[in-house]
C-alpha positions in Angstrom: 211.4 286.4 -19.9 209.6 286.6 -16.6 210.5 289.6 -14.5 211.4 286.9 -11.4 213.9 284.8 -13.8 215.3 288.0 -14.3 216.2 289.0 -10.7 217.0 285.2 -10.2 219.7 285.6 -13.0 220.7 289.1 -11.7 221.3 287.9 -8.1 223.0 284.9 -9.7 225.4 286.8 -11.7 226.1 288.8 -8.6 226.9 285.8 -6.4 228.9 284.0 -9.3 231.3 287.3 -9.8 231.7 287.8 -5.8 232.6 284.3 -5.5 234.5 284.0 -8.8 236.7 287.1 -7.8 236.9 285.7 -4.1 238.4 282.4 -6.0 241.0 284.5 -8.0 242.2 286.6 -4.8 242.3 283.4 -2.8 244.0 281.8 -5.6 247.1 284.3 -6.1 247.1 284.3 -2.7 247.6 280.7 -1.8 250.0 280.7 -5.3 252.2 283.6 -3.8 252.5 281.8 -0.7 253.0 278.5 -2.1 255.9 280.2 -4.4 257.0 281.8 -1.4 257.3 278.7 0.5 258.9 276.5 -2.1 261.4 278.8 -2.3 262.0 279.4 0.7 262.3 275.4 1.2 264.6 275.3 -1.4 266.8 277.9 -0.2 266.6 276.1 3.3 267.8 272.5 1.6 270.6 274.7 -0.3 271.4 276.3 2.8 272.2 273.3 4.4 273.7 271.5 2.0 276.3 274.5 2.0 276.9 274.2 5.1 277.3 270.4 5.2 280.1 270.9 2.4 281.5 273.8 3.8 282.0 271.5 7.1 283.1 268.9 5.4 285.6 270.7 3.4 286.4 272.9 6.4 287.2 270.1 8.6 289.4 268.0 6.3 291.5 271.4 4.9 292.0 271.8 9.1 293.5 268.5 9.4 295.4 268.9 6.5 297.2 271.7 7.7 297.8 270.8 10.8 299.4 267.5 9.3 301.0 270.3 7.3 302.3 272.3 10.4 303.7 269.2 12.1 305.4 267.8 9.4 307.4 270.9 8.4 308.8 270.7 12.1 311.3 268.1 10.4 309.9 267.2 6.9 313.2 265.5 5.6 312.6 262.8 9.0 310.7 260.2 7.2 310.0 258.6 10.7 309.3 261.8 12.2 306.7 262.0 9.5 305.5 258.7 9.1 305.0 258.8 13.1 302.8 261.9 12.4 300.9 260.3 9.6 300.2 257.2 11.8 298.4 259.8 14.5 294.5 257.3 15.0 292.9 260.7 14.6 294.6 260.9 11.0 293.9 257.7 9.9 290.3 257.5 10.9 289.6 260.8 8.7 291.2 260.0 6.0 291.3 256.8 3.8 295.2 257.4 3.3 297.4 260.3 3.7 301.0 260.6 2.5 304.2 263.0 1.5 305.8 262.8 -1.3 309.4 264.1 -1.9 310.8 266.4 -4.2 314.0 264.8 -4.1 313.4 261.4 -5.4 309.6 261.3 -6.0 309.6 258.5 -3.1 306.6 258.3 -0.9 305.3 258.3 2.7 302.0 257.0 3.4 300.0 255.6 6.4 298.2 252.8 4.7 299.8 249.4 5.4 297.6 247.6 2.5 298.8 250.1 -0.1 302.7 249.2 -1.1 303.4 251.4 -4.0 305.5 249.3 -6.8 309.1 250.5 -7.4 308.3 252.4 -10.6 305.9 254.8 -8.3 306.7 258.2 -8.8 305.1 260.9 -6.4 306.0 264.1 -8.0 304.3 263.0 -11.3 300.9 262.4 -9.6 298.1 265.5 -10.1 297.7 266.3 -6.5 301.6 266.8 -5.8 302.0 269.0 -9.3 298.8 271.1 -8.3 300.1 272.2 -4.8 303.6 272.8 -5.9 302.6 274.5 -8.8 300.0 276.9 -6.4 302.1 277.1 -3.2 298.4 276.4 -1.4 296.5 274.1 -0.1 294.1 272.5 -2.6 291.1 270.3 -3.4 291.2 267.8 -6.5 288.2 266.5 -9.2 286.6 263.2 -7.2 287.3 260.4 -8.8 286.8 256.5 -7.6 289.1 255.1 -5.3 290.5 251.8 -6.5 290.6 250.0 -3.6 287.5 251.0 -2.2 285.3 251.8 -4.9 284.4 254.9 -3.3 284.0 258.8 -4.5 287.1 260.6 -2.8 288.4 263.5 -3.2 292.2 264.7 -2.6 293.5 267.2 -0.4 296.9 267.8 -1.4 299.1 271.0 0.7 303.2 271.7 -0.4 305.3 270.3 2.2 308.4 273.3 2.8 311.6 273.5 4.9 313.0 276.6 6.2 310.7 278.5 3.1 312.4 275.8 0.3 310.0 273.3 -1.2 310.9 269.9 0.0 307.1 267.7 -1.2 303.4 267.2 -1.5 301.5 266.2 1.1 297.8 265.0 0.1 295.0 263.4 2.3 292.2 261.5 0.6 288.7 261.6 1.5 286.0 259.6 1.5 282.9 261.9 0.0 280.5 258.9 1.4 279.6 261.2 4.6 278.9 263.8 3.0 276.6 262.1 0.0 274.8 260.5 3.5 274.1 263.8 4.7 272.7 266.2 1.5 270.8 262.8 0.9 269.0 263.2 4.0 268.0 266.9 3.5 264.3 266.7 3.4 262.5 268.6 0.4 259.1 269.0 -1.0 257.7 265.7 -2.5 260.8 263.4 -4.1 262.8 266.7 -4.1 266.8 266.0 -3.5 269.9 267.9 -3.1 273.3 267.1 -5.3 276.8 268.2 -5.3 279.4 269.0 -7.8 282.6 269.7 -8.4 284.2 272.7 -10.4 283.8 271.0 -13.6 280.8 269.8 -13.3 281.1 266.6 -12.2 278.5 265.0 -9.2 280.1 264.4 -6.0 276.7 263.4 -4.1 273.4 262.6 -5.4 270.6 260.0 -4.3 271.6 257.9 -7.1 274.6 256.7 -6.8 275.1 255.8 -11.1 275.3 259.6 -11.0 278.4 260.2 -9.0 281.6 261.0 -10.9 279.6 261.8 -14.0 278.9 265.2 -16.0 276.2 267.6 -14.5 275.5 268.5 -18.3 276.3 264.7 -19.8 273.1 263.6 -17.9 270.8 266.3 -17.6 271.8 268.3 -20.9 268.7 271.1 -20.6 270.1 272.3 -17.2 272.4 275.0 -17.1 275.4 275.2 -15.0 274.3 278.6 -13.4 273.1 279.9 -10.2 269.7 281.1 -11.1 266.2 279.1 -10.4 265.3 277.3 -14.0 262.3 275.0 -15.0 264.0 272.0 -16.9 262.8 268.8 -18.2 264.4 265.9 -16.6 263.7 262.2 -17.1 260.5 263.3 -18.7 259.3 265.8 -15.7 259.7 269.5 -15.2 261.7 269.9 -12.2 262.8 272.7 -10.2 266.5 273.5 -10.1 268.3 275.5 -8.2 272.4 275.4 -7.6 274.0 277.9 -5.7 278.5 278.0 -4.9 279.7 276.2 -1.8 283.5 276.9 0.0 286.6 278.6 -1.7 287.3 275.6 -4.1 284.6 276.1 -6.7 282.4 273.8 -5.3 278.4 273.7 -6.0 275.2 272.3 -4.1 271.8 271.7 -5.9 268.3 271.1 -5.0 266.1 269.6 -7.8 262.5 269.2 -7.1 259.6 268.1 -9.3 257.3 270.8 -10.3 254.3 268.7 -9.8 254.7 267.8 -6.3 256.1 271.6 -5.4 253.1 272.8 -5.9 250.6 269.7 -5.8 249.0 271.4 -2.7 248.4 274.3 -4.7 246.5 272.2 -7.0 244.6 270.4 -4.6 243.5 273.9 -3.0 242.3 275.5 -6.5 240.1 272.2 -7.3 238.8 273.0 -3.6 238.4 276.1 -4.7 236.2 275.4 -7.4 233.9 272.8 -5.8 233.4 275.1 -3.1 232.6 277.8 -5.2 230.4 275.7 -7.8 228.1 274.1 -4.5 228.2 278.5 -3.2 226.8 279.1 -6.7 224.2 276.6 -6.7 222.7 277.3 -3.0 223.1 280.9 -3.6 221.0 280.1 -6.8 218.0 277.9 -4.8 218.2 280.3 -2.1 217.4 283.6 -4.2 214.9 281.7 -6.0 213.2 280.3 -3.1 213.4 284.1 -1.5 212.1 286.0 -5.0 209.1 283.7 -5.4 208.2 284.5 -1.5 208.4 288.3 -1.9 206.6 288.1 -5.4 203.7 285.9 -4.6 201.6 289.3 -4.2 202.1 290.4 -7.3 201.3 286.9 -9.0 198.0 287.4 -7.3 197.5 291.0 -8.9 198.4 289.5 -12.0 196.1 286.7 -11.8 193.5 289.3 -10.7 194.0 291.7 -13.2 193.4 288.5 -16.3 190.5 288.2 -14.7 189.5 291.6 -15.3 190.9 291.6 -18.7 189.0 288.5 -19.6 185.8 288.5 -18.0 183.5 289.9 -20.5 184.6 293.0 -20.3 183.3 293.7 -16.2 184.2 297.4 -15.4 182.5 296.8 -11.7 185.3 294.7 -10.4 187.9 295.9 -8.1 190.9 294.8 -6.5 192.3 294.0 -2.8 193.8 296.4 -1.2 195.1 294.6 1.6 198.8 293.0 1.0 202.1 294.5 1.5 202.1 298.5 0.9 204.0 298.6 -2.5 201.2 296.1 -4.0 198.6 297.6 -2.0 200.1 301.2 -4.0 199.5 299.2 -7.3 195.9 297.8 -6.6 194.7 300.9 -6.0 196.4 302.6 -8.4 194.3 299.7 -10.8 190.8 300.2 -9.6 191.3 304.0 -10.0 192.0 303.4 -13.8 189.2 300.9 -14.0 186.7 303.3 -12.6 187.8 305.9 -15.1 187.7 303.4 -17.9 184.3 302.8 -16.6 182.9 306.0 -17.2 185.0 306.9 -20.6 183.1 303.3 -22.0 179.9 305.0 -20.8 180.5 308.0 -22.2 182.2 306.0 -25.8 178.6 304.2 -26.0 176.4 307.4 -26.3 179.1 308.9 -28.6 178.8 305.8 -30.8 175.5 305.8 -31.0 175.3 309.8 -32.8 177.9 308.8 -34.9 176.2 305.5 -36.1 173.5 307.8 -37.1 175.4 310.3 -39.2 177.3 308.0 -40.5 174.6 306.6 -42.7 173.2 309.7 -43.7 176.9 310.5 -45.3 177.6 307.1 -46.9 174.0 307.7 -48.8 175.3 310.8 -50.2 178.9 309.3 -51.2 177.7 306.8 -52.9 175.6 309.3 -54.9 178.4 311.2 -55.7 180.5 308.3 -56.3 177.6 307.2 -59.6 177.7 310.7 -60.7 181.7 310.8 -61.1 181.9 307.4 -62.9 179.5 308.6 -65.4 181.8 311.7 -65.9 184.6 309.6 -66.1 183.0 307.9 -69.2 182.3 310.7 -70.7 185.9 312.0 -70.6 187.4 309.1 -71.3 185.8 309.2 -74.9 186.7 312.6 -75.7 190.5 312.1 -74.2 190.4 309.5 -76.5 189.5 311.8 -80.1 191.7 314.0 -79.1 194.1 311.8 -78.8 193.7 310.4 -82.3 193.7 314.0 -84.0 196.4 314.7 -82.2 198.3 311.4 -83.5 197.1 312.2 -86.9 198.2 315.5 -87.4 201.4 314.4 -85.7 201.8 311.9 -88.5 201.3 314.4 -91.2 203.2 316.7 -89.8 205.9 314.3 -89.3 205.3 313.4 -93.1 205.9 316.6 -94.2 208.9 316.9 -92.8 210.2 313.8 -93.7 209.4 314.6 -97.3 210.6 318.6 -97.0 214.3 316.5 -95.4 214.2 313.7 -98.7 214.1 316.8 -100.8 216.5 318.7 -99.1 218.2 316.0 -99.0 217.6 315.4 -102.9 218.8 319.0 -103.6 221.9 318.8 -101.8 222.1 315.4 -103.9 221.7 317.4 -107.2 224.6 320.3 -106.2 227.1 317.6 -105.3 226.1 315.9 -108.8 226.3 318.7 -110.4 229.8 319.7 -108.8 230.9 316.1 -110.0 229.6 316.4 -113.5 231.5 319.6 -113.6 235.0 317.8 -112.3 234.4 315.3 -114.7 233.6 317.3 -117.9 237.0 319.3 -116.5 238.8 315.9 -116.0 237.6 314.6 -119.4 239.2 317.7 -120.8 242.4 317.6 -119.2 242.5 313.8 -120.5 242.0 314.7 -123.9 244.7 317.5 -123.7 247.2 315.1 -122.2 246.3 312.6 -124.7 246.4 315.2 -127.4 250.0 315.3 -126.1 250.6 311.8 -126.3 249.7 311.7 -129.6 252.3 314.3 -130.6 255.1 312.3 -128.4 254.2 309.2 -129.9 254.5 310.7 -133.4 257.8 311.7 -132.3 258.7 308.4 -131.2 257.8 307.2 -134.6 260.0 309.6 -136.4 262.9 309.0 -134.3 262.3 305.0 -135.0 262.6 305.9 -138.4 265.9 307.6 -138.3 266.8 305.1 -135.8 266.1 302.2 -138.7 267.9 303.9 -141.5 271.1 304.4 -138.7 270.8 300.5 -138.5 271.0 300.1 -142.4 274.0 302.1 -142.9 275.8 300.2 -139.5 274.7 297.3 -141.2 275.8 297.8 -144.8 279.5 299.1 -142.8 279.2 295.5 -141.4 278.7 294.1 -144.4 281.4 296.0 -146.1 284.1 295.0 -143.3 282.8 291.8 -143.2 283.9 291.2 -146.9 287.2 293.0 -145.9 288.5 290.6 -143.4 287.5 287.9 -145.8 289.9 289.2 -148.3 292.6 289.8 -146.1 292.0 286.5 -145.1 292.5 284.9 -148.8 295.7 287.0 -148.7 297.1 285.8 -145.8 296.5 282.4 -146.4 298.4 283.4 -150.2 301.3 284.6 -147.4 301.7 281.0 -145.5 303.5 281.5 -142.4 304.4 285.3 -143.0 301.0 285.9 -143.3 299.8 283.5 -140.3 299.4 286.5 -137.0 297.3 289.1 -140.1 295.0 286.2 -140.6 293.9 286.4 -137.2 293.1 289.3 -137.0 291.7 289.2 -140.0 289.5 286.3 -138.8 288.4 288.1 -135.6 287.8 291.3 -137.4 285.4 289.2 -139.8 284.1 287.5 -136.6 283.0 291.0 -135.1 281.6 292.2 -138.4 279.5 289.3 -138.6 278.5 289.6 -134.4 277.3 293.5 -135.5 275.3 292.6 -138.8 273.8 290.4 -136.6 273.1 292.5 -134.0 271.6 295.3 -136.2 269.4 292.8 -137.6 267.8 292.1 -134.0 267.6 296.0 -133.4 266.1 296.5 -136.9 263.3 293.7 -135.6 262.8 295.7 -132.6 262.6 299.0 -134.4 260.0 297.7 -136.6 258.0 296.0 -133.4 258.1 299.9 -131.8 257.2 301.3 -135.0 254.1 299.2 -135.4 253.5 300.0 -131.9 253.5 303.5 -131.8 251.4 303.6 -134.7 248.8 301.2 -132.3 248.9 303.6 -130.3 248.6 306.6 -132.1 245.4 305.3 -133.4 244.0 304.2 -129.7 244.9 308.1 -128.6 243.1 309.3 -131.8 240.0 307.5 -130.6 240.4 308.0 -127.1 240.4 311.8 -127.6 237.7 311.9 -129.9 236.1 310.0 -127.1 236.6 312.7 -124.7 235.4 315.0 -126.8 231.8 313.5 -126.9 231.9 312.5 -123.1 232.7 316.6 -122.5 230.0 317.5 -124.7 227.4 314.7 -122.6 228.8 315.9 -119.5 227.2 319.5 -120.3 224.2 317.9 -120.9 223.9 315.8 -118.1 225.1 319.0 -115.6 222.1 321.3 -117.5 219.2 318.4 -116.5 220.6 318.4 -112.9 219.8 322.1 -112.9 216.9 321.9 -113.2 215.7 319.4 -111.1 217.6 321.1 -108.5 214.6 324.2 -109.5 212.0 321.4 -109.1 213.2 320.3 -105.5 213.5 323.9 -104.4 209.6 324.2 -105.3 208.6 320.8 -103.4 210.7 321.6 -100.8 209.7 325.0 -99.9 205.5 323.5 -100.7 206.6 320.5 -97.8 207.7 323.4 -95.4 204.6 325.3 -95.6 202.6 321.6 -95.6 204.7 320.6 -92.3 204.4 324.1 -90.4 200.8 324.1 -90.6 200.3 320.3 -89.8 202.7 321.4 -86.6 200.6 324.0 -85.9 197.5 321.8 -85.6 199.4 319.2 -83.8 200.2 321.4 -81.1 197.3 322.8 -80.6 195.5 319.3 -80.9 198.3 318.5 -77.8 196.8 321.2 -75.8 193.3 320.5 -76.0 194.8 316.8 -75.2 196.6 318.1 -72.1 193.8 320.0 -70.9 191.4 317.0 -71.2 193.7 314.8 -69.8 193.9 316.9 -66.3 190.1 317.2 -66.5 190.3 313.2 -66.6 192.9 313.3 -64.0 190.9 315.6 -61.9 187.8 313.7 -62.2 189.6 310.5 -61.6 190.7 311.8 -58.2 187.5 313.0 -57.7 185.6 309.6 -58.1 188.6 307.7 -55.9 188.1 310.3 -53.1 184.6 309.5 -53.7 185.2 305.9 -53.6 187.6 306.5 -50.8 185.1 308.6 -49.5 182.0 305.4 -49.4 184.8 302.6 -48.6 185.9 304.8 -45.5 182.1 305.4 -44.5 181.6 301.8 -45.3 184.7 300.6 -42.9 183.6 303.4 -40.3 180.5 302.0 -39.9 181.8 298.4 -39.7 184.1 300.0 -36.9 181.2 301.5 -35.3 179.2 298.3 -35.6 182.6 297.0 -33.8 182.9 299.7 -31.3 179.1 299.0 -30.2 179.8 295.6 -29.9 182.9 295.7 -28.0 181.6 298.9 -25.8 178.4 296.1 -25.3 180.8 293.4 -23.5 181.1 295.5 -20.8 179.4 295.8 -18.1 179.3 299.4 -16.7 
């Protein structure tokens, strides 16, 4: 970015924060004073408003009690008080006024066009129950007069004679006055004022569909309270303000639309900003027109100072010194570096020229040097590489070695745990043939005691037999008996019944006798065999443990030959990996040697292109 768009943006930043923090102060400003002023217009219309229903009220309730005050001078005279109603000051304030008595709810009124019917009855009406019940003069809701169709409120005062309460007197009032005169309180824009009653209920507003209805009913987002609120009504945010008027609960309003309160506001803030947008702009052209002015010297330095840089390099020009001091500082300042540059190129040509010379001299002998190390690199490179190879080699045998020296350790330790095994089986074998040694004793045992078992069966069985043949007698003899003998034959019969059951039975345990007996012998012989068995697999097991012996004695000689064979083989491998390492930093050595050489002719080679350069570029100028 240009130095000059710079101050241009600088300056323009400047101007746009002075006049955007002009704007803001000039802004709360005007909006404090616009607040200010609404308000104080509102409070204005309230005040008035107050005062036109204070009046209002005022002046009836004085009437009233004056009607009041005359009438109690002889308040049972109906004539007397009729006479007083018919006053022309009475009847042209009030739309009707009227007494009503206590003592037969009859009525006295000043209207000739109203003729209450017969059924008429004064004391049950609100206004006379209100001011006997309070003993003071009071104000009732508005409501529509029949007869006229107007809003009217009723004044209504307790009629008393010598202190006893005797009637009502009430006076009704036309509220069309006093709607006239709040709806000619001007406010800002469509602003208006209202009035209401105690409960709420309009009693003047600019529309007349309003009057006798709810505050809330209509406008149900206002609150029925004395402080300022922001409500939306009929679709606009208006202004609302209500604030208590006279002793009877009474309330005056002022609702004005947002929008037009503070329209002027508005209109002054867009003014604002046009003024400050067109501020910005000719601020803008003006401190560009006024930075190119005061910086066309230095676009002529500049210009002459290319020319200098691009004119083949012409040490011999200078510049003008005659323009505005600061410049004038700077030109000179310029030609007193040329001149120095002039004489430092003169000087950088003669120095070029020595080093041009040298230089060749010294890239002859790198490059010299450089053949000689590339030979020697050769050289070592073959012998790094048979020593690398012996070294392998008698790495491999060593390695061999020791991998046969391991397999026969390995083989030895093989041997001893086979030889431990053969030993715990040659022991095993002979406790098996001890045990079945044993066996063959129990078995024999077993065979003997089947024996006796069998010949215990034979004698059982022969008893059997013998009771058997018993019963079957006593049964021939009881039969001989006939019915004496009946109950013995029985027995007789069950007795033969159970010898029978047990000669068979013995007979099944004589079979199973003579099963176990050819059994045991079965297995007398298998133990027999099986022992003689274990005697030949003890005697092999001797054998096997003495050949095990004594190739454990082998191993331990071609083990401890492998140790000998690997220690030496280790031996030469190391050294081998010396005389390896050692060649290896020779190679390493003469490998940086022959790249410092190389280094050495590419840097002479470069420095001489560079000094071909410098000669060339010290030869564009003209000194």
């Amino acid at each position: 970015m240009k130095f000059k768009s710079k101050i241009v943006i600088a300056s323009s930043m400047c101007v746009i924060g002075a006049v955007a923090c002009l704007s803001t102060y000039q802004y709360f400003s005007i909006s404090d004073y616009v607040q200010k002023s609404v308000s104080e217009n509102i409070s204005l219309a309230l005040d008035e408003s107050k005062l036109a229903v204070e009046s209002e009220l005022s002046k009836n309730s004085v009437l009233v009690a004056s009607i009041s005050d005359l009438i109690e001078l002889s308040p049972q005279d109906k004539s007397h008080v009729s006479t007083i109603l018919d006053t022309p000051t009475f009847k042209k304030s009030f739309i009707v006024v009227g007494l009503g008595y206590e003592s037969d709810g009859s009525l006295v009124e000043n209207d000739p066009s109203w003729l209450p019917d017969s059924s008429y009855d004064s004391k049950t009406r609100p206004w006379y129950e209100t001011a006997k019940s309070t003993g003071t003069l009071n104000v009732t809701e508005p409501y529509f007069d029949d007869i006229t169709n107007e809003m009217v409120v009723s004044l209504a005062a307790p009629i008393k004679n010598s202190g006893q309460f005797v009637g009502s007197l009430f006076a009704d009032v036309s509220l069309k006055e006093l709607a006239t005169k709040i709806n000619k309180i001007k406010l800002v824009g469509d602003g208006h004022s209202f009035v209401i009653s105690p409960n709420g209920t309009f009693v003047a507003h600019p529309n007349s569909q309003y009057n006798g209805k709810k505050l809330l009913d209509i406008f149900p987002d206002l609150v029925n309270g004395d402080a300022m609120q922001l409500a939306n009504v009929e679709g606009k945010q208006q202004i609302v303000k209500m604030m208590p008027a006279g002793t009877q609960g009474w309330k005056v309003g002022v609702m004005v639309s947002n929008e037009a309160a503070y329209s002027e506001l508005s209109a002054i803030n867009k003014a604002n900003i046009l003024f400050g947008l067109l501020a910005i702009i000719l601020s803008v052209f003006v401190v560009s027109m006024v930075t190119i002015r005061l910086l066309r010297p230095l676009e002529s330095l500049n210009k002459a100072i290319n020319d200098v840089a691009t004119g083949e390099g012409d040490l011999t020009q200078r510049l003008s010194t005659d323009t505005d001091q600061e410049f004038s500082e700077l030109a000179a300042g310029f030609n007193t570096f040329i001149a120095s540059l002039q004489s430092m190129v003169q000087q950088l040509q003669v120095i070029g020229g020595d080093i041009k010379n040298n230089n060749g001299m010294i890239s002859n002998g790198a490059g010299a040097s450089s053949s000689a190390m590339g030979k020697q690199m050769e050289q070592l490179e073959m012998l790094a590489t048979a020593m690398h190879e012996m070294s392998v080699t008698a790495s491999d045998v060593a390695n061999s070695a020791q991998s046969a020296s391991d397999s026969a350790s390995v083989a030895d330790n093989a041997t001893v745990e086979g030889d431990e095994i053969v030993g715990n089986t040659q022991r095993s074998i002979t406790q098996l043939a001890d045990r079945i040694s044993e066996a063959v004793v129990k078995v024999s045992e077993l065979e003997s005691a089947s024996d006796n078992i069998e010949n215990i069966l034979r004698v059982i069985s022969e008893i059997a037999e013998q009771t058997n043949l018993l019963a079957l007698n006593a049964a021939i003899e009881a039969a001989r008996a006939g019915e004496s003998g009946r109950g013995f034959a029985v027995v007789a019969d069950e007795v033969r019944n159970l010898a029978s059951r047990t000669q068979q039975s013995t007979s099944e345990i004589q079979e199973m006798i003579t099963q176990l007996q050819t059994g045991a012998s079965g297995v007398t012989k298998v133990m027999q065999e099986s022992a003689s068995m274990a005697s030949v697999a003890v005697e092999e097991s001797s054998k096997a443990s003495d050949a095990l012996n004594r190739i454990k004695d082998s191993i331990g000689v071609i083990s401890e030959m492998n140790m000998q064979i690997a220690t030496a083989a280790q031996e030469q491998s190391h050294v081998a990996d010396e005389i390896n390492v050692n060649t290896l930093q020779i190679k390493d050595l003469s490998t940086e040697v022959s790249t410092l050489a190389n280094g050495a002719v590419s840097a002479v080679d470069e420095q001489q292109q560079r000094i071909e350069q410098q000669d060339s570029i010290l030869g564009r100028f003209v000194v």
